[in-house]
Structures are given as structure tokens and as C-alpha cells.
C-alpha positions in Angstrom: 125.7 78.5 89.5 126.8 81.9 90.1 124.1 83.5 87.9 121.8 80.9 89.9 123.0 83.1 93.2 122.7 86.5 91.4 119.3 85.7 90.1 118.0 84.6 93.8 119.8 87.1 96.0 119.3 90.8 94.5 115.6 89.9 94.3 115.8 88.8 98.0 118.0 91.5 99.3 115.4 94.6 97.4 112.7 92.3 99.0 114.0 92.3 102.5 114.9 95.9 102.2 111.4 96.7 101.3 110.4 94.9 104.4 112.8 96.8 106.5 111.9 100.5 105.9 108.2 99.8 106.4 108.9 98.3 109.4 111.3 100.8 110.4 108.3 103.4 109.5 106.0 101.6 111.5 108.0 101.8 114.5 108.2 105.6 113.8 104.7 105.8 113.3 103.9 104.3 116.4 106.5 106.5 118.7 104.9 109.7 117.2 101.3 108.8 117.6 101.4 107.5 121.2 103.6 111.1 122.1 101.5 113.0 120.3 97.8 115.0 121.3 96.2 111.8 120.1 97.7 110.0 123.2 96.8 106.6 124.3 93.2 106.7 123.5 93.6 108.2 119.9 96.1 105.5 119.5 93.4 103.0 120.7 91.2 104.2 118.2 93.7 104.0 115.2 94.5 100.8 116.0 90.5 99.7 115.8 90.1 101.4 112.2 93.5 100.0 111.4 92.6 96.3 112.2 89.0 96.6 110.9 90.3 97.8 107.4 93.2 95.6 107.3 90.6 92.6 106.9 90.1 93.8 103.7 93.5 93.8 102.2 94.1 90.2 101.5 90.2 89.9 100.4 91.6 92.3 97.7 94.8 90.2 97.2 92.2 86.7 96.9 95.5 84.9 95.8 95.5 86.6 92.1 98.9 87.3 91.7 99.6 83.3 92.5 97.2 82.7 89.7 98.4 85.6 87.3 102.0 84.1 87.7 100.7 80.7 86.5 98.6 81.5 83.6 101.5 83.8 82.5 104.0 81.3 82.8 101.4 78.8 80.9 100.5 81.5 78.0 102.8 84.0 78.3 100.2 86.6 77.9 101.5 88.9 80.5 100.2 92.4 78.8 96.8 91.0 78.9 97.1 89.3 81.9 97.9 92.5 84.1 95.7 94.4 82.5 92.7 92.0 83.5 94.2 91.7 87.0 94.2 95.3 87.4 90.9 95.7 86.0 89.9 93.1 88.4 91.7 93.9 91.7 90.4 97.4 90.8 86.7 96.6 91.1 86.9 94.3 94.0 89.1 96.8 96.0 86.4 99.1 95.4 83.6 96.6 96.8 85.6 95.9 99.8 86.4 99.8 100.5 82.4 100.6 100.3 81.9 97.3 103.0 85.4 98.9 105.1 83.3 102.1 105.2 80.1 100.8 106.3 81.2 98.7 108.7 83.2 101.3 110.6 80.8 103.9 110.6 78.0 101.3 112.3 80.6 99.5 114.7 83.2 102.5 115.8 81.0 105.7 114.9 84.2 107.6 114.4 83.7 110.6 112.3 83.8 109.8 108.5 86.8 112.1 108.0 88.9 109.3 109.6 87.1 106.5 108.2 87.6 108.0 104.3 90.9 108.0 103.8 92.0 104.8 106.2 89.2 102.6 104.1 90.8 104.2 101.4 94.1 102.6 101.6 92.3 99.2 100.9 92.2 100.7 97.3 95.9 101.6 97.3 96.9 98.4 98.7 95.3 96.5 96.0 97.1 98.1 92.9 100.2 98.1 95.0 99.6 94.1 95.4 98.8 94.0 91.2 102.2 95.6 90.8 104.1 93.1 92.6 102.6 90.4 90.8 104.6 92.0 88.2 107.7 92.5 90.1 107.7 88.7 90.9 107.4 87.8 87.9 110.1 89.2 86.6 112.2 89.0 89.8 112.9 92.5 89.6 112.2 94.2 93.0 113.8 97.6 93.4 111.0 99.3 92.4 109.4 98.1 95.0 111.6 98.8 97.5 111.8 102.6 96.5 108.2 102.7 96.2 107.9 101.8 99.5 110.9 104.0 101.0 109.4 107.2 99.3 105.9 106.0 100.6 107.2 106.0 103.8 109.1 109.1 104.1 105.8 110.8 102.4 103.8 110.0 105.1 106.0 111.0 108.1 106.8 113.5 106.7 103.4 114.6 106.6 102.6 113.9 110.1 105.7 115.4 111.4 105.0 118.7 109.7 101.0 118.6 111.7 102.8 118.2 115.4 103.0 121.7 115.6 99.1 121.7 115.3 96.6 119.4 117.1 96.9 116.0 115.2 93.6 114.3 113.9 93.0 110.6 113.1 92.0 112.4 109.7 95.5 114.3 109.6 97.2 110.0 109.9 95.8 108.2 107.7 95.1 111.2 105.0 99.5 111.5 105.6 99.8 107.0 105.0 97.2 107.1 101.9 99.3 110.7 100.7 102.6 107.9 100.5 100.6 105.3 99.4 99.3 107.4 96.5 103.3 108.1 95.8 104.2 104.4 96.1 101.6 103.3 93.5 102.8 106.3 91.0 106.5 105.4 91.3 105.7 101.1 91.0 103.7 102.4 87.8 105.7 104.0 86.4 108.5 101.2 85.8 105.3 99.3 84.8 103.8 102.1 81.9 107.7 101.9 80.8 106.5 97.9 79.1 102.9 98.4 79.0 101.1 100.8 77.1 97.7 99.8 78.1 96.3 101.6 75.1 93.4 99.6 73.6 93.4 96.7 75.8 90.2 95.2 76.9 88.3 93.4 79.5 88.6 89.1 78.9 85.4 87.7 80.7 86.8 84.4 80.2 90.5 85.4 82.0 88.3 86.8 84.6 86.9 83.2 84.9 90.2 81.5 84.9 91.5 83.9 87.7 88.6 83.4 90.1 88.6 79.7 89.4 92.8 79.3 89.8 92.4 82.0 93.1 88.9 81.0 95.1 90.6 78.5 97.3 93.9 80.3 97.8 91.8 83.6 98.4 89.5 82.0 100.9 92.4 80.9 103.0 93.8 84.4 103.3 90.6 86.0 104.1 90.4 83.3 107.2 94.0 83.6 108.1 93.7 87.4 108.1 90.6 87.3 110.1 92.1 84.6 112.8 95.1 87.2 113.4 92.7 90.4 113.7 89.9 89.2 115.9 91.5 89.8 119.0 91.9 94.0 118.9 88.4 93.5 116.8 86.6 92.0 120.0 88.7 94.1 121.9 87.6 97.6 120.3 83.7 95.7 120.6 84.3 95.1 124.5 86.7 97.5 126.2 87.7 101.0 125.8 89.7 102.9 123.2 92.7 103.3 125.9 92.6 99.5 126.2 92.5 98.5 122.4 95.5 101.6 122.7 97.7 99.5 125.3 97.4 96.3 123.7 97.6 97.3 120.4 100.8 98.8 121.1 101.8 95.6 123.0 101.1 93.7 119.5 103.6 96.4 117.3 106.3 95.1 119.9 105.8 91.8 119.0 105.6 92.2 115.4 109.0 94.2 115.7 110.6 91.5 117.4 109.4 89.2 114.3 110.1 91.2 111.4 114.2 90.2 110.8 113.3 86.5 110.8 110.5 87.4 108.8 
């Protein structure tokens, strides 16, 4: 019974730590963008490429890592596995961060400088996902915890060091895909320590078998997400980037307020 407790609660505790620091750095984030140059109406329009882009993160999830936990469970195939879910999470991310691009250039008209690197997280976010498939599988989640505390401070820390210049939308979300980048290096690198993906290749028919297992799990996401983001979306569509700023900033509060039940 007691091994029962340890196996359960270190996993939960690195988990809930995880959540923690990127909620503490979100609350960070926020303070320093609304005090900085970028004001009320920069924050507006972060918030607007922020929700627009986030639409496409749980596309890239599509519910694989539910189905690459089955079929490894079922087979036990876990090298090949990952490497197909990689592979595959890879090339969708990448189809989702051409669509992220598009779509904010014709709806925001933002410069592209901004839009890059913030569509460019949907990429980062995607392996990150494909690495915690592998975390929960073996109920080991440190790594992911100091992935995303060194992600984190990699970020601010980028952003604190441009106050004493004029800061860009450019400047923030270059700074959050900078820690991202770091986050996906460090996960990795626990990952490269079992896998040596040397000579491994593409399984058409495990890409079948993870579509098939993760279409109807996938397709709930993508609604879910877009239920939860069409409100600053139609905002950012029908008022002005001060507006979208306000209430955006009303919405961080409430997710704050959630985030220890959570």
C-alpha cells in the first residue's frame, strides 16, 4: 500500500509543481507586459495572437498521447511508438503552424515579426506534448517540471533584460519560444538517455492505428478549445486592441484564481 502512495504522489506532486511555476510565470508575464511600453493596447494585441494560436495547440495534441499509452501498454513497443508519434505530431504541428500564420496575418494584420515566433510555439508545444506522453507513461515527471521551470525563467529573463529598451510583441514571444526551445532540449534529453532513435523508421500502419484510436478524442479537444477561445476571438474581430487588452487581463485573473484546484 505504501509503494501504491509513493507511486501516485511523487508523480502528482512534480505534476502540480509543473503547474505551479507556469502559472506563477504567467502571472509575471502579465504584470510586466501591462507596465511595460506595450501598455494596455500592446497587451490587447498579445492577447489576440495568443488566443488565435492557442487554437492550434490541442489540434496538435489530437488526443495521441491517450492512444500512444494504449497501444504501448497493448504491445509494448514504446521505442517505435514515440518515434512514430513524434514523427507524426511533428508534421501536423507544422500544418497547423502554416494555418496559425495565415490566419493571423489576414485577420490581425500584425507585422509578421510578431506573428513568426508566437505561431511558432505551436511547433514547440507539440514535441513538448510527445514528451509527456512519455513522462506518463512511465510516471516519471521531474523532468517535466524542470523543463518547464528553466523555460520559464528563460523567457523572463529575456524580457526583463529588453525593459531597458522599447519592448516589441516580436521581443515576447521571440523571449516564450527562446524557453520553450530550452524546455524541449532539457525533456529530450532524459528521453535520448533510452532512445537512440538511430535507424528507426516511419510505420504507415501505426500511423493508421493512431489516427483511428485519437480522431474522436482529438475532435473533442479541438471543439472544447475553440468554445473556450471564441470570446477574446470575436472580441479582437469587433472591438479594439485596448478592449480585447482589458478583458483579456480580466480572464488571467480568473484563470489564477482556478489554477490551485486545478
Amino acid at each position: 500500500m505504501r509503494d501504491f502512495i509513493e507511486l501516485i504522489s511523487w508523480p502528482t506532486f512534480w505534476q502540480a509543481a509543473a503547474r505551479l511555476v507556469s502559472g506563477a510565470a504567467s502571472i509575471f508575464l502579465t504584470l510586466i507586459l501591462t507596465r511595460s511600453s506595450l501598455g494596455v493596447e500592446g497587451f490587447g494585441d498579445f492577447t489576440k495572437i495568443l488566443a488565435l494560436v492557442s487554437i492550434f495547440y490541442l489540434p496538435a495534441d489530437f488526443g495521441l498521447n491517450a492512444a500512444f499509452i494504449q497501444l504501448a501498454s497493448k504491445t509494448g513497443q514504446v521505442k517505435s511508438l514515440f518515434f512514430n508519434l513524434f514523427f507524426i505530431r511533428l508534421f501536423w504541428a507544422t500544418f497547423l503552424f502554416l494555418i496559425s500564420l495565415f490566419t493571423n496575418l489576414v485577420l490581425y494584420q500584425i507585422n509578421l515579426a510578431a506573428i513568426l515566433p508566437a505561431s511558432a510555439t505551436i511547433l514547440t508545444t507539440a514535441v513538448t506534448a510527445s514528451a509527456l506522453a512519455y513522462f506518463q507513461l512511465r510516471l516519471t515527471y521531474f523532468w517535466q517540471f524542470l523543463a518547464s521551470l528553466a523555460s520559464s525563467i528563460v523567457a523572463l529573463f529575456l524580457i526583463l533584460l529588453s525593459l531597458g529598451q522599447t519592448l516589441t510583441l516580436q521581443v515576447v514571444f521571440g523571449a516564450i519560444l527562446a524557453g520553450q526551445f530550452v524546455g524541449v532540449v532539457i525533456n529530450f534529453s532524459k528521453i535520448w538517455q533510452e532512445f537512440k532513435f538511430l535507424g528507426e523508421k516511419i510505420d504507415w500502419e501505426l500511423v493508421r492505428r493512431y489516427f483511428q484510436q485519437s480522431f474522436a478524442l482529438g475532435l473533442t479537444l479541438i471543439f472544447n478549445l475553440i468554445y473556450f477561445k471564441a470570446d477574446i476571438i470575436l472580441l479582437s474581430l469587433l472591438s479594439t486592441s485596448q478592449s480585447v487588452g482589458l478583458y483579456g487581463l480580466a480572464v488571467r485573473i480568473f484563470e489564477w484564481a482556478i489554477l490551485p484546484p486545478v
